[in-house]
C-alpha positions in Angstrom: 0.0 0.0 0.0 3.1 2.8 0.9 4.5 1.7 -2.4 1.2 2.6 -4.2 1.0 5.8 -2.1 3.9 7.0 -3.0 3.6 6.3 -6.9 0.4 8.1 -7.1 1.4 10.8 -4.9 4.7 11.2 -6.6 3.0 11.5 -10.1 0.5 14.0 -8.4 3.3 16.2 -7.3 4.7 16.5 -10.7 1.9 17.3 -12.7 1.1 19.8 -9.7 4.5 21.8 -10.2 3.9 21.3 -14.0 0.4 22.8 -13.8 1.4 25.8 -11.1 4.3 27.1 -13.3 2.1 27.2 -16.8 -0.4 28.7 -14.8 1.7 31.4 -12.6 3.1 32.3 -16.4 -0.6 32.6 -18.1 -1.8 34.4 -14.9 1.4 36.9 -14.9 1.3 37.9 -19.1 -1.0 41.1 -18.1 1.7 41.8 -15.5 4.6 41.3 -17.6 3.5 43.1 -20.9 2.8 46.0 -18.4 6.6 45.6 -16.8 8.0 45.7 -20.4 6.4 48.7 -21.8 7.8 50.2 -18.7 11.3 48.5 -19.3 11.3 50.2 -22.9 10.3 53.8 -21.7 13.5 53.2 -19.5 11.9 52.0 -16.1 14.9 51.0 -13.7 15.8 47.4 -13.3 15.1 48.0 -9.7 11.6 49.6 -9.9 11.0 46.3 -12.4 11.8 44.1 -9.8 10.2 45.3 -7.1 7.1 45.3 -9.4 7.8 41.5 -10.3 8.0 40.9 -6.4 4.7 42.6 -5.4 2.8 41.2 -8.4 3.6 37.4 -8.4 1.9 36.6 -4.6 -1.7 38.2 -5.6 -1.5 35.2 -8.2 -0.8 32.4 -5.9 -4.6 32.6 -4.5 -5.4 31.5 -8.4 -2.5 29.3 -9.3 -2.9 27.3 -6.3 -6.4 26.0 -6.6 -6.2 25.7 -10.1 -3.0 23.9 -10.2 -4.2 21.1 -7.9 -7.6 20.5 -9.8 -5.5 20.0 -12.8 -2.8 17.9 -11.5 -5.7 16.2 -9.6 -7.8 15.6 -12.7 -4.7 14.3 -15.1 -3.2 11.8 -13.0 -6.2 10.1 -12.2 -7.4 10.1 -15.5 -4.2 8.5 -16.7 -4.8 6.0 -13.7 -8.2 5.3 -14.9 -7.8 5.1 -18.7 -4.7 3.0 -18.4 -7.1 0.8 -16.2 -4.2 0.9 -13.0 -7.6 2.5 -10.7 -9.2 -1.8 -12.1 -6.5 -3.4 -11.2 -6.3 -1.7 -7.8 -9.9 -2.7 -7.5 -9.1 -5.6 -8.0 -6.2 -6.2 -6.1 -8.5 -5.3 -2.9 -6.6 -1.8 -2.7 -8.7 0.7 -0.9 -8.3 3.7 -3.4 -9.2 6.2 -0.4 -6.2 5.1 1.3 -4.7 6.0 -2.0 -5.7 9.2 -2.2 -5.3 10.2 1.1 -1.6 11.9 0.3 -3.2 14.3 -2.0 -6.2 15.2 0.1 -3.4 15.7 3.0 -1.6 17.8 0.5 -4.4 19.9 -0.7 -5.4 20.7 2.8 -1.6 21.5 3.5 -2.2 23.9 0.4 -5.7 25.2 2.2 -3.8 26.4 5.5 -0.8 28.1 3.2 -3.1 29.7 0.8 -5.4 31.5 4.1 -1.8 32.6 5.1 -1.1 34.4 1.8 -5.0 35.5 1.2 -5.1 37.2 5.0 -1.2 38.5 5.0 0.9 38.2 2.1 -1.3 39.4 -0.5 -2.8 42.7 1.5 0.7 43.6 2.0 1.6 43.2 -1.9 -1.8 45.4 -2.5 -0.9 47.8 -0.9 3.2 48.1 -1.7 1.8 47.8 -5.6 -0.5 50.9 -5.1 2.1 53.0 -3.6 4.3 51.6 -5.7 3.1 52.8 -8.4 2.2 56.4 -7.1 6.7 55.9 -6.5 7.1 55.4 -9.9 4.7 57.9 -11.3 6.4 60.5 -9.3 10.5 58.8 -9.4 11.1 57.9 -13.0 8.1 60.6 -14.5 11.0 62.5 -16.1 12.6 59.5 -17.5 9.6 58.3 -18.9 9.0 61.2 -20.9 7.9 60.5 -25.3 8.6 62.9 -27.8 5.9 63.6 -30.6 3.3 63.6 -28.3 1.6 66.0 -26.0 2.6 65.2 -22.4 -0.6 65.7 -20.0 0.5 63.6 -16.9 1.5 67.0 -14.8 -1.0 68.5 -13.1 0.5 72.1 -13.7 2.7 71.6 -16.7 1.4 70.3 -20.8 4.4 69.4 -22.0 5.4 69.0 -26.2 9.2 68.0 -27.4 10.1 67.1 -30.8 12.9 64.3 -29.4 15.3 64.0 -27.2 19.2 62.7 -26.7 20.0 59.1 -27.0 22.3 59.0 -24.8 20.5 60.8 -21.8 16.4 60.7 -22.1 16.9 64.1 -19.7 18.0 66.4 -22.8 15.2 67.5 -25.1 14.9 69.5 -28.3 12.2 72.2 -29.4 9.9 72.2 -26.1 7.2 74.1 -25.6 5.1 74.0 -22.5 2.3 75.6 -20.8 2.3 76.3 -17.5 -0.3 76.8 -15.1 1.7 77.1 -11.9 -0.2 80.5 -11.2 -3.9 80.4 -12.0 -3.9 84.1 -12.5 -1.3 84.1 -15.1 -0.7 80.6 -17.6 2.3 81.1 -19.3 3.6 79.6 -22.8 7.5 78.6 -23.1 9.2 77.7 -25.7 13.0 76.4 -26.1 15.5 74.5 -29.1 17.1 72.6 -26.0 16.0 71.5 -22.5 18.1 70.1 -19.9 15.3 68.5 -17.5 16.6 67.7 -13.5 14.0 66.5 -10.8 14.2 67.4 -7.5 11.4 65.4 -5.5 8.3 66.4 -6.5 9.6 69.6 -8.3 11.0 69.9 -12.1 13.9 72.4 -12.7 14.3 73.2 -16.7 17.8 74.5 -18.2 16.6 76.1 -21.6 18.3 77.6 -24.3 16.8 79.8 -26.9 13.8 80.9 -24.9 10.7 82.5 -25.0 8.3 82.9 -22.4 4.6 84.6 -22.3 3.2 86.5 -20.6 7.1 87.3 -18.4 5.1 87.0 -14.9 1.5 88.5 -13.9 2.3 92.3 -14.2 4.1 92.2 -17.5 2.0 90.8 -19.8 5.2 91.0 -23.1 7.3 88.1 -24.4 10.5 87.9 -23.4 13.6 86.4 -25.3 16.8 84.9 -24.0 19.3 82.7 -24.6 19.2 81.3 -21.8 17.1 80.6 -18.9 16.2 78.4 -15.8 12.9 77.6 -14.5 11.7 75.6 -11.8 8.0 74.1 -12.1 7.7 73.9 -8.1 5.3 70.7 -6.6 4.0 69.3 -10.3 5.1 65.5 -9.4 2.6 65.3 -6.1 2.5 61.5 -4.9 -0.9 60.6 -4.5 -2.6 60.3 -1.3 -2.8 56.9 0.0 -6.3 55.8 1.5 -6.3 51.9 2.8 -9.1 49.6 1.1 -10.5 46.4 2.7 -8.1 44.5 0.5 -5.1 46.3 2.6 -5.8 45.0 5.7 -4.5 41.8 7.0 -5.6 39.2 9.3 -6.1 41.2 12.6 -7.0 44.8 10.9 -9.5 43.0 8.8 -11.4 41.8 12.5 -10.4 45.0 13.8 -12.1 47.1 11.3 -15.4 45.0 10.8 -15.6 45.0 14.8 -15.3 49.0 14.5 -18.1 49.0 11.7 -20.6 47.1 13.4 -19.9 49.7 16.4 -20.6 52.0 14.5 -23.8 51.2 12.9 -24.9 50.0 16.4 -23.9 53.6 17.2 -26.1 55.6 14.8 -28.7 52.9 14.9 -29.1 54.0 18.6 -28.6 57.5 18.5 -31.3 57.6 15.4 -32.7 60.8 13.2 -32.9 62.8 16.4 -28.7 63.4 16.8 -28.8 64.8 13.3 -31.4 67.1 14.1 -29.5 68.0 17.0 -26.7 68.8 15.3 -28.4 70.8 12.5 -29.6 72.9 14.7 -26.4 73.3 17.0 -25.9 76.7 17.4 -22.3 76.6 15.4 -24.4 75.1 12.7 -23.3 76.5 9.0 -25.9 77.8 7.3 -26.2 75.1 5.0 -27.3 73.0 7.9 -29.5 76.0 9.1 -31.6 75.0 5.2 -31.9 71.6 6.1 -33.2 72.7 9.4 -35.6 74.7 7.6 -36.3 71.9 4.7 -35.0 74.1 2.3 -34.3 71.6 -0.3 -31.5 70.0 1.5 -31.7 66.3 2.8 -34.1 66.6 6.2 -32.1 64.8 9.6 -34.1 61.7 8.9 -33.0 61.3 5.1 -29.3 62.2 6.2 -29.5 59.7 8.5 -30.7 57.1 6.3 -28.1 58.0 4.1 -25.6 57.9 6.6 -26.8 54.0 8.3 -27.0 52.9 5.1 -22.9 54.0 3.6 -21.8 52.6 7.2 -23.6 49.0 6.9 -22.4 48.9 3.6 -18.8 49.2 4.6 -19.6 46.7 7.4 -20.9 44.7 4.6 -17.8 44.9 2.8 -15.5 44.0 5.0 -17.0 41.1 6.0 -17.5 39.9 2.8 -14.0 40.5 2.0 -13.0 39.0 5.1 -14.8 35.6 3.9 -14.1 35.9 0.7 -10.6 35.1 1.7 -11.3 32.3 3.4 -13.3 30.6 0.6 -10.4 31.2 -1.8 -8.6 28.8 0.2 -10.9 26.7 0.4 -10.8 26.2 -2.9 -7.9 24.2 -3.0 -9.4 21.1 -0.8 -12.4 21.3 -2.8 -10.8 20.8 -6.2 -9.1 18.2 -4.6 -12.0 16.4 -3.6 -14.0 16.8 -6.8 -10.8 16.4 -9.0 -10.6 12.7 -7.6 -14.0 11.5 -8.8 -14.0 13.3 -12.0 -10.6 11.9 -12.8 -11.8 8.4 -12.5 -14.7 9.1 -14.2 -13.1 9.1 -17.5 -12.6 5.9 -19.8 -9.9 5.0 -22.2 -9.9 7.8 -25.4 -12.1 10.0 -23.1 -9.6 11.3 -20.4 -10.7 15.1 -21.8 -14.3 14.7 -20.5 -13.2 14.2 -16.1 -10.8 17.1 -17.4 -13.5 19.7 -19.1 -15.9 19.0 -16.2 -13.5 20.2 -13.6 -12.8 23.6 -15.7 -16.3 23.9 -15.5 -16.6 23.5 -12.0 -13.9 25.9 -11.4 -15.4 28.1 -13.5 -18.9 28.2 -11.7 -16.6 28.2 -8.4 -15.1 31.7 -9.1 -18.3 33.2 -10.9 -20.1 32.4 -7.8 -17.3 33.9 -5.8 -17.5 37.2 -7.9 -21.3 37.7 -7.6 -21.3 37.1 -4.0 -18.7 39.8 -3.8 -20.4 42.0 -5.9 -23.5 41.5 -3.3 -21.8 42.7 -0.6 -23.1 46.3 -1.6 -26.1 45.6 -0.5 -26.3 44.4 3.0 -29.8 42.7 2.9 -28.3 40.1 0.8 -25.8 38.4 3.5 -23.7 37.8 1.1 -20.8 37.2 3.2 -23.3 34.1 3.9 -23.9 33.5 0.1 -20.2 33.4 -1.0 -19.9 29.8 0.9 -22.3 28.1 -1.8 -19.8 27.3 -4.0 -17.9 25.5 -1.4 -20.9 24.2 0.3 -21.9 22.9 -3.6 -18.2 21.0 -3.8 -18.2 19.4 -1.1 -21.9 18.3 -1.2 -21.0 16.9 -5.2 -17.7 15.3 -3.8 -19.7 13.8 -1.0 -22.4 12.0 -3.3 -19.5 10.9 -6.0 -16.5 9.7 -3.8 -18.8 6.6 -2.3 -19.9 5.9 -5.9 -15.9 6.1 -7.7 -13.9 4.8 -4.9 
């Protein structure tokens, strides 16, 4: 019995590895396509990295579950069309003693992948998104195009006709509008730029300038031949606000506990704090209106409003919270329904065990995604409806393990 153990387990294990590295590289294309446009406008090798590195774990809570319904599905197939799963029957072999090493394994997989879905992958969320807002701000100024108009400053339009080969921070016949000062937009124009950043500020070195209106009380051109100009604060990082996929383990408890307060909170104070506070006597005069009803939301419809974004938030975080969990759960599922529908299939027919598992996959995740999207609306529990799918797997698994093994 160890001996069959360990050949079925061993031939699990490789198509498993097979299956988790085709898939990691079909999950990652978006990914890398991105990093390589980025490497070609001159990205760093470290920024690349570093996106590599915070990309690759939010793919594990896919590759995972997929990987081990595939590698699940092929080998006992191939044990059931080459008619090894007869012979064991016939033998006497108990084929749940068999597949115990891969159930082990999957729920093995289960535990890692909760680890990942509840602290790895939060953490890569959030280093990606501010990431990003790095790069945007960092490497901007490399990234620059010629022959194009250049909108991504918030103060500065940008136009150059090319730039040096050797150096992508010399440019040639720029012109640029500037809008630094709202009372007075300028126009600049130059043959040759030397660009230099300086955090979130951009200092240009120009030759053969021109520059319209000169400041806000002199409204003439001026010409030199040279001149330097320093576009002050038009590389602002973006401010950071976390999302229920940022927080972890812990701050995901932490924050649903301090959501439900806090609808428990307004629930119990009801319409009459709002009124209260309308009519405070430090009240702006746009509460004074709604006080008045005049045309502004009355204290009980901004109350309403207000219950109603807080239990939604409550809502979400719950649902992401359990949407985490079933994710890992996946993996012991597939498992389970891999096994049956693997040994389902005949000799010539090994694709049919194979295209019902995508299937069920499929339905898996589409369930997944419409629970999530219910979690708007907090009279749909759906942080109890996202279990179906695994309650569904294991209820199938249940009925067809009996029957194949």
């Amino acid at each position: 019995m160890d001996t069959l153990q360990k050949y079925v387990f061993r031939s699990f294990m490789a198509a498993f590895a097979l299956a988790f590295l085709v898939l990691t590289f079909v999950l990652t294309i978006g990914l890398l396509v991105q990093i390589v446009g980025l490497m070609l406008r001159g990205l760093p090798i470290a920024q690349v990295v570093r996106f590599i590195c915070v990309g690759f774990p939010e793919t594990l809570q896919w590759t995972v579950p997929l990987a081990l319904l595939v590698s699940t599905v092929l080998v006992f197939s191939r044990l059931s069309a080459d008619s090894e799963i007869a012979a064991m029957r016939a033998c006497g072999v108990n084929l749940m003693r068999v597949s115990a090493l891969p159930v082990a394994f999957a729920a093995l997989c289960t535990a890692i992948c909760m680890f990942v879905n509840f602290e790895i992958v939060p953490r890569a969320h959030r280093m990606r998104r501010e990431l990003k807002s790095s790069v945007n701000v960092e490497t901007a100024v490399d990234l620059l195009e010629p022959g194009r108009n250049i909108t991504d400053f918030p103060k500065v339009k940008l136009y150059f006709e090319s730039k040096d080969d050797a150096t992508s921070r010399i440019l040639y016949n720029v012109s640029a509008y500037e809008t630094s000062n709202p009372r007075c937009p300028r126009y600049v124009t130059a043959t040759k730029v030397q660009v230099d950043q300086n955090g979130s500020d951009v200092s240009l070195d120009m030759y053969g300038v021109t520059v319209s209106p000169i400041d806000e009380n002199r409204p003439g051109t001026l010409k030199m031949d040279r001149y330097m100009q320093t576009f002050t604060n038009v590389l602002k990082r973006t401010k950071y606000f976390l999302r229920e996929k940022d927080y972890r383990f812990f701050g995901l408890l932490e924050q649903i506990d301090r959501a439900d307060a806090k609808v428990a909170e307004t629930e119990a104070a009801g319409p009459e704090a709002f009124a209260k506070l309308m009519s405070a006597p430090g009240a702006s005069g746009a509460d004074a209106r709604n006080a008045q009803g005049g045309g502004a939301p009355s204290p009980e419809e901004a109350y309403r409003k207000s219950l109603k974004a807080e239990r939604k938030w409550a809502s979400e975080l719950r649902v992401e919270f359990m949407k985490r969990l079933v994710s890992a759960c996946g993996a012991i599922c597939f498992v389970l329904l891999g096994i049956p529908l693997g040994m389902k299939a005949q000799r010539k027919e090994s694709s049919v065990g194979m295209g019902l598992a995508l299937l069920v996959a499929l339905g898996f995740y589409l369930s997944v995604i419409l629970a999530t999207s219910l979690g708007k609306n907090p009279a749909m529990h759906a942080e109890i409806v996202i279990w179906l799918p695994v309650a569904a797997c294991l209820a199938i698994a249940a009925v067809m393990i009996p029957r194949r093994l």
